[in-house]
C-alpha positions in Angstrom: 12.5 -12.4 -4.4 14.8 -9.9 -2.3 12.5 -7.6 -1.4 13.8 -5.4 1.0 17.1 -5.0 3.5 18.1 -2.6 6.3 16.4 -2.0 9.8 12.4 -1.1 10.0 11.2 0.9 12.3 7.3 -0.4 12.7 7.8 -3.7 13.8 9.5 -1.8 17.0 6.7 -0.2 18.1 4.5 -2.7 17.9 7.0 -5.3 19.7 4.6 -7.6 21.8 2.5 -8.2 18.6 0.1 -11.2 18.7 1.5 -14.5 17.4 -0.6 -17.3 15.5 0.2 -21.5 15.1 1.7 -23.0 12.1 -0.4 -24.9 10.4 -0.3 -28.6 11.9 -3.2 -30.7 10.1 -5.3 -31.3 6.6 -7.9 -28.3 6.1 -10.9 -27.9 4.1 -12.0 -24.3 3.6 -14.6 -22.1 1.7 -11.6 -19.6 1.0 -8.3 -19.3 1.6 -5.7 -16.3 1.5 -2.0 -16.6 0.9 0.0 -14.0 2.5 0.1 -12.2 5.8 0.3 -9.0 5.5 -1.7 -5.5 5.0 -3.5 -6.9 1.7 -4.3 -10.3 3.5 -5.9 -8.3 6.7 -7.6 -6.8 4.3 -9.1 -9.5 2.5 -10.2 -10.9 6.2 -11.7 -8.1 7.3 -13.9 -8.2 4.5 -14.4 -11.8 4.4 -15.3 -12.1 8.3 -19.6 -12.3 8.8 -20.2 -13.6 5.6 -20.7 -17.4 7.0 -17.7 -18.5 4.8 -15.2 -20.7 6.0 -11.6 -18.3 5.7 -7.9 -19.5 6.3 -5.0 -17.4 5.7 -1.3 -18.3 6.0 1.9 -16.3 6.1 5.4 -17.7 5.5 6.9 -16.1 8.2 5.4 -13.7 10.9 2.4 -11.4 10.0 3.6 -8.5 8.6 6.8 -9.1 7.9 7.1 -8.3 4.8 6.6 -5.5 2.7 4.0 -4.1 5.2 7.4 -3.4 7.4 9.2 -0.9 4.9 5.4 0.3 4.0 5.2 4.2 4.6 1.4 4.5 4.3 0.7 7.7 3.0 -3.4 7.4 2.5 -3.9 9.4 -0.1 -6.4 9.5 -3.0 -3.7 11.1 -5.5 -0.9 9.0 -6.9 2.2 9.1 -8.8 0.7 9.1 -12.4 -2.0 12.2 -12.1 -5.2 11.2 -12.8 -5.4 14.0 -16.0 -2.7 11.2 -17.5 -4.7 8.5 -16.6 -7.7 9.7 -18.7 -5.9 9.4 -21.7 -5.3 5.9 -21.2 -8.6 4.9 -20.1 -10.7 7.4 -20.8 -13.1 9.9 -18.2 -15.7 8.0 -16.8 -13.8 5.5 -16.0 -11.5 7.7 -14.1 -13.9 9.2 -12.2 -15.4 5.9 -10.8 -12.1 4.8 -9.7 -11.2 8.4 -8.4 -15.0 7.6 -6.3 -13.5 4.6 -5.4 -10.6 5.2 -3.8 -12.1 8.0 -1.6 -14.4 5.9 -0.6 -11.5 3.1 0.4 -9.8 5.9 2.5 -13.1 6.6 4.6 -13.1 2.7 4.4 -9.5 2.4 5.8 -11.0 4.9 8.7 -13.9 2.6 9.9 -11.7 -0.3 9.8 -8.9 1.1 12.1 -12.2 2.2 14.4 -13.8 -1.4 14.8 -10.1 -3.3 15.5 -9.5 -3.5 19.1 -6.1 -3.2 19.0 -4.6 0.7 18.0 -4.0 1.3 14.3 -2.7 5.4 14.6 -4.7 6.5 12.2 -5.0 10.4 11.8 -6.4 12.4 9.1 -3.9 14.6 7.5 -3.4 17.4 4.7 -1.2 16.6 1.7 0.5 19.3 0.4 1.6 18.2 -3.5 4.0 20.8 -4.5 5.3 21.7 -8.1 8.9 21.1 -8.1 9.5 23.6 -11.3 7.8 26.1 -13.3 7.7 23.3 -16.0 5.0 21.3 -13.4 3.0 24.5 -13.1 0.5 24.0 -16.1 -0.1 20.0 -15.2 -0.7 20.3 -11.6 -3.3 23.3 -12.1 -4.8 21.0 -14.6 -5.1 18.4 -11.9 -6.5 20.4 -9.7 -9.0 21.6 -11.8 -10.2 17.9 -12.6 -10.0 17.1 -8.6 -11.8 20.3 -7.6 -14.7 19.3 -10.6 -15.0 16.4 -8.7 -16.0 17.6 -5.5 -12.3 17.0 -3.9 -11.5 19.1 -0.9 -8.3 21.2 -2.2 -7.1 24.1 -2.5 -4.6 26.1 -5.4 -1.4 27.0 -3.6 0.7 29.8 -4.9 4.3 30.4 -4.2 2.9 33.2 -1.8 1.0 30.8 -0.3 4.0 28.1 0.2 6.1 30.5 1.7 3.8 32.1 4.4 3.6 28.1 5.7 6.7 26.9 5.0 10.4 27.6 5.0 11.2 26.1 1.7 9.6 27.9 -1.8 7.8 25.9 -4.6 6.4 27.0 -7.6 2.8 26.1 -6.5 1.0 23.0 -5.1 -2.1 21.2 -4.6 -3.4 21.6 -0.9 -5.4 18.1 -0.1 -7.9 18.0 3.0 -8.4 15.1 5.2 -5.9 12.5 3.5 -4.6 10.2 6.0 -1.9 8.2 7.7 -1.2 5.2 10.0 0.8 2.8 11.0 0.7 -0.1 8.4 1.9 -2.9 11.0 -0.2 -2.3 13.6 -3.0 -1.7 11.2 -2.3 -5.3 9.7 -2.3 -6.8 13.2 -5.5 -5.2 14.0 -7.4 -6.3 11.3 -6.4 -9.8 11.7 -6.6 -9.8 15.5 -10.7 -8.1 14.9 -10.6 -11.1 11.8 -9.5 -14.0 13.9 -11.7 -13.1 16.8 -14.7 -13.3 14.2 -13.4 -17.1 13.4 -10.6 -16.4 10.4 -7.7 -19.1 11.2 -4.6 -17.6 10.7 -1.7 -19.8 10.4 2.4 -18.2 10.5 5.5 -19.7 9.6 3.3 -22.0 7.1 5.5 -21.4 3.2 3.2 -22.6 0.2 5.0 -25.2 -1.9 2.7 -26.2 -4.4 -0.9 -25.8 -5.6 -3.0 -27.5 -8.1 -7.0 -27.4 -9.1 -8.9 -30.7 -8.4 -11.8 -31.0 -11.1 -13.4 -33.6 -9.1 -13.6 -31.1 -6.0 -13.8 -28.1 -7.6 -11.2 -27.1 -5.2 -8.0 -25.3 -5.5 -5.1 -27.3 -3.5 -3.1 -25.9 -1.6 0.2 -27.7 -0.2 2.4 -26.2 2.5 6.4 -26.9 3.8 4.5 -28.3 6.9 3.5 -31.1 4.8 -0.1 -30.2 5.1 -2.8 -29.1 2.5 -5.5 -26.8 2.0 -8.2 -27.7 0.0 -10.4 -24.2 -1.0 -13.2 -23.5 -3.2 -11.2 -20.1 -3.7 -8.2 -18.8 -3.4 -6.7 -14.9 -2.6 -3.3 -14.8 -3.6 -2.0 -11.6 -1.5 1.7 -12.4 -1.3 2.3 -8.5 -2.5 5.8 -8.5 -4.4 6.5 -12.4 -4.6 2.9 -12.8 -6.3 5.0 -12.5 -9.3 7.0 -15.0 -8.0 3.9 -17.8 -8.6 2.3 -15.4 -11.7 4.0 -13.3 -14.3 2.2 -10.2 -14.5 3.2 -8.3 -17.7 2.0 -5.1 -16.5 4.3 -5.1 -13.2 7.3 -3.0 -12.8 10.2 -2.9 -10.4 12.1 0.1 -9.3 14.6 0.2 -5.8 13.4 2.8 -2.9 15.0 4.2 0.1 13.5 5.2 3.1 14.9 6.8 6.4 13.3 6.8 9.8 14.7 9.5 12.0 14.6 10.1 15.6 11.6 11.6 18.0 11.2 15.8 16.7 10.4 18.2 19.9 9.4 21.0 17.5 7.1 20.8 14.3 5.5 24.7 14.7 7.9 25.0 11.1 6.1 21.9 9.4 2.5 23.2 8.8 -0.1 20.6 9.8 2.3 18.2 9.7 1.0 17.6 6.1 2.0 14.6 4.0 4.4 16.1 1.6 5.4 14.8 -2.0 6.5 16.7 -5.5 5.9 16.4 -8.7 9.6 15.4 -10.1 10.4 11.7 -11.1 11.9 10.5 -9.2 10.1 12.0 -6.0 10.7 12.8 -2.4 7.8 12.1 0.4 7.7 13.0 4.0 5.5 12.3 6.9 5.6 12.3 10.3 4.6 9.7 12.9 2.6 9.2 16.1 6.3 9.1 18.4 7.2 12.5 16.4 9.3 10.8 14.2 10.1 11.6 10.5 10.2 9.0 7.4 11.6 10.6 4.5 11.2 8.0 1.6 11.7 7.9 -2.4 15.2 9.0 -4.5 14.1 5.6 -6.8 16.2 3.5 -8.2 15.8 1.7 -11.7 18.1 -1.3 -10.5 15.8 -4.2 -9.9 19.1 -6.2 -8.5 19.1 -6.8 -4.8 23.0 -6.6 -4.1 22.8 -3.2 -6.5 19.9 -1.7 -4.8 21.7 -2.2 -0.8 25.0 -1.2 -2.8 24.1 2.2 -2.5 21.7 2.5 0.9 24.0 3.9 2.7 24.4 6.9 0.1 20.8 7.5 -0.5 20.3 7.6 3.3 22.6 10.5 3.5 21.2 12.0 0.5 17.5 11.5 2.2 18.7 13.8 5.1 20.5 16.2 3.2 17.5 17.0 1.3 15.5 17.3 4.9 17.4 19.4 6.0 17.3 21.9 2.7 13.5 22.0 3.2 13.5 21.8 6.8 16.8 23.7 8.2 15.6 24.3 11.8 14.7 20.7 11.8 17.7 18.9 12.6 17.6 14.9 12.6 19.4 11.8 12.0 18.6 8.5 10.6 17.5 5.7 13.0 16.4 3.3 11.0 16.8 3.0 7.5 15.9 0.5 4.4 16.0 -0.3 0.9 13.1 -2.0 -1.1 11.5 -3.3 -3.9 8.4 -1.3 -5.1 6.2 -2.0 -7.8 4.2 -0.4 -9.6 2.4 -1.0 -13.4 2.8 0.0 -16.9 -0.6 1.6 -17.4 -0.9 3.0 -13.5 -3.7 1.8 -12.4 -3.5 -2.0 -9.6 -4.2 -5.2 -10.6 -7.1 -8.1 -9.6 -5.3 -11.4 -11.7 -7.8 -13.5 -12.7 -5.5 -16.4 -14.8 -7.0 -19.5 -16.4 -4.3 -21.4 -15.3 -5.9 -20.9 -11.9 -9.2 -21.7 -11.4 -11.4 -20.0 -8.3 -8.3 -17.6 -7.7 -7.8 -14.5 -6.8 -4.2 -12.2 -7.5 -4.1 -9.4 -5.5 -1.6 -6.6 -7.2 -2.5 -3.6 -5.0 1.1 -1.7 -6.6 1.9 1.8 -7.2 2.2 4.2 -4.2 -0.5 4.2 -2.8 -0.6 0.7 -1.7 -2.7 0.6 1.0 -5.2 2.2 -0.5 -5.3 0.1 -3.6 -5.7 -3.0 -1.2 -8.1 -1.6 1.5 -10.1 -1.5 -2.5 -8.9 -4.8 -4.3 -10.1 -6.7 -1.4 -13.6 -5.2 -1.2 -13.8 -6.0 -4.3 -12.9 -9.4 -4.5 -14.8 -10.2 -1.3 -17.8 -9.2 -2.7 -17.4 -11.3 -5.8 -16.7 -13.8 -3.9 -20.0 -13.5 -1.4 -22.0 -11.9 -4.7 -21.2 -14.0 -7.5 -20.0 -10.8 -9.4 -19.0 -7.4 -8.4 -19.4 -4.8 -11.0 -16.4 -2.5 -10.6 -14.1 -5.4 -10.3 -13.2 -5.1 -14.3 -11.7 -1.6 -13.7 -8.8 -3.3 -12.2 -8.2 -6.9 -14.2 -5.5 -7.2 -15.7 -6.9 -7.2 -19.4 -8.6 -4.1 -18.2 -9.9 -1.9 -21.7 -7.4 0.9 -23.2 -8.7 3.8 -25.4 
C-alpha cells in the first residue's frame, strides 16, 4: 500500500534518532510484534517486565511510516460523537469505552514520563466548534452526555467564541486537559525505555511469509533476511498495510492533507493554543507544536488511489493555508512541509483488535479513526494483558465481531 507522499516534518526534529540491527539469525520468542511504529512501541512498553521473551521488527526505520504524517491530537472525542455511537452499541457500552480512553490519555502521560528520551508532551484544551447553526442541537447533546460523565468541559456560546478568538462559530465544546506530542519522538522513546528493559528490536527486517506450526504451537514468522521467527504469539501492528496481510471488512480509506508551517513569534490571538477541530465532514484541525510551528490537517478526500490522492496536494495545501488565514488573519504563515496520506477509519467507529482463525496466537492491531494514538496507547493494553492474563475483559469492546444493537 501507498500510504503516504510529500515531506514530514517530525522525522526532522528528531534527526539523530537511535538506530537498531536487522535481523541476522533464527529466533525463538515468547511474543513477537510486526511493525515499528507508534502502535508497536506501544505494545512494548506494555509487554516490557512481564518476564516474556518480546521481538519486534520494522521493515524500514522505526517510525517511518504512518507515525511520520501522524498529527497526534490526544483527545478523548472523535470524529463520530459518542451520542451517535450509542445508537449503534448501545449506553453502557459507550461509557466504558468513553472510561477507557480517558484513562489511555493519562496513560499516554506516564508513558512519555518514564522514557528517557523527550516525547513533548503537553496538556492542552480542545476547542470543538459548531461549524453551523444546523450542528447546534447535536453538539449541545454531546456535551450534555460528556458533562454527565464527569468530562471536564465547558458550553461555549458564540459570545464566548468571539471574546477568545478572531473567528465566530455558532458554539463549541471547550475540552480541559486533552493533549499533544510529538508522535516520532514518542515512538522512539518507548522503544528506546522497551529495548533498555530487554525488547529486541530489529529495522530493515520485511516479513515475507508466516504460517502456524501445530507441532510447536508457534506462529512462524519468515523475514527478506532469510531468517525466521518462531512465536507463541504474534502482534500484528503494521497500521495501514495490516490490511495488506488481513482484510478487515469494517476498514475504510479516505486521502488526507496536512501542512506544517514555519516557527510563529506571536500566538496572544490563538487562545491556549487549543487543539481546534469542527463539526463539518469533512473537517479542518489545527494545533501547534513545541518549535511554534502550525499543522493544519484534514480537507479529506474519498479517492483511495495513490497517484489521485498526490494529484491534487499541491491544491489542498493552498487550500489548507487559505483557510488559516480566514480564522487566523494576523497569523501569517506558509507551508514548510507538507503531505498527503492514507487514513483509515471503520464502518461502525469504533478500532479494531483482529482475532482471525486463520491465525492462530495473533494479534491485529487496527487502532483507525482519528484519534489514533489514543486507540493504540488502548489496543495494546489490552492485548498485553491478554496475553500476560490469559483474558482481558474489555478486549470484546473492540473485536471485530464486536455486538450491534
Amino acid at each position: 500500500m501507498n500510504l503516504q507522499s510529500g515531506t514530514y516534518y517530525w522525522p526532522t526534529t528528531f534527526p539523530d534518532a537511535p538506530s537498531y540491527p536487522s535481523l541476522e539469525e533464527d529466533l525463538t520468542c515468547d511474543v513477537c510484534v510486526i511493525g515499528g511504529g507508534s502502535s508497536a512501541a506501544q505494545c512494548a512498553y506494555y509487554l516490557v517486565d512481564t518476564g516474556l521473551d518480546v521481538v519486534a521488527i520494522e521493515k524500514g526505520k522505526i517510525g517511518s511510516g504512518s507515525t511520520s504524517t501522524n498529527t497526534a491530537l490526544i483527545q478523548y472525542s472523535g470524529e463520530k460523537m459518542f451520542t451517535d455511537l450509542i445508537h449503534t452499541f448501545g449506553q453502557p457500552y459507550i461509557e466504558r469505552h468513553l472510561t477507557l480512553l480517558k484513562e489511555a490519555i493519562d496513560e499516554i502521560e506516564i508513558a512519555s514520563k518514564m522514557a528517557k528520551l523527550e516525547s513533548e508532551f503537553t496538556r492542552r484544551d480542545t476547542l470543538y466548534s459548531a461549524s453551523n447553526k444546523d450542528d447546534f442541537a447535536k453538539l449541545k447533546k454531546e456535551y450534555d452526555f460528556l458533562k454527565e460523565h464527569n468530562c471536564e468541559l465547558d458550553f461555549w456560546t458564540k459570545k464566548d467564541i468571539e471574546n477568545k478568538y478572531p473567528f465566530s462559530r455558532e458554539a463549541a465544546i471547550y475540552s480541559y486537559n486533552d493533549a499533544e506530542l510529538n508522535p516520532f519522538k514518542f515512538t522512539h522513546a518507548l522503544v528506546d525505555y522497551a529495548a533498555k528493559k530487554g525488547v529486541r528490536f530489529y529495522e530493515n527486517t520485511e516479513m515475507n511469509g508466516h504460517h502456524y506450526d501445530k507441532t510447536q504451537n508457534r506462529m512462524v514468522i519468515s523475514t527478506k533476511t532469510e531468517h525466521s521467527i518462531r512465536a507463541r504469539f504474534v502482534i500484528f501492528t503494521a497500521g495501514y498495510e495490516g490490511i495488506d496481510i488481513k482484510k478487515e471488512k469494517k476498514a475504510s480509506f479516505v486521502s488526507t492533507y496536512t501542512v506544517t508551517t514555519n516557527s510563529v513569534d506571536d500566538f496572544s490571538s490563538w487562545y491556549n493554543r487549543t487543539l481546534l477541530w469542527e463539526t463539518a465532514r469533512p473537517y479542518l484541525f489545527m494545533r501547534t507544536t513545541a518549535d511554534n510551528r502550525i499543522i493544519i490537517g484534514g480537507l479529506d478526500d474519498n479517492t483511495t488511489y495513490s497517484d489521485d490522492r498526490d494529484s491534487k496536494l499541491t491544491h489542498k495545501k493552498d487550500q489548507l493555508i487559505e483557510e488559516f488565514h480566514k480564522q487566523f488573519p494576523d497569523i501569517r504563515v506558509k507551508p514548510e512541509y507538507y503531505s498527503a496520506a492514507f487514513y483509515g477509519g471503520t464502518v461502525d467507529g469504533l478500532p479494531i483488535i483482529g482475532l482471525y482463525d486463520e491465525y492462530p496466537n495473533s494479534y491485529f492491531l487496527f487502532a483507525f479513526g482519528d484519534n489514533g494514538t489514543v486507540y493504540s496507547q488502548l489496543l495494546a493494553k489490552l492485548i498485553a494483558e491478554n496475553i500476560v492474563k490469559g483474558s482481558s475483559p474489555d478486549m470484546a469492546l473492540y473485536l471485530q465481531n464486536r455486538p450491534l444493537i
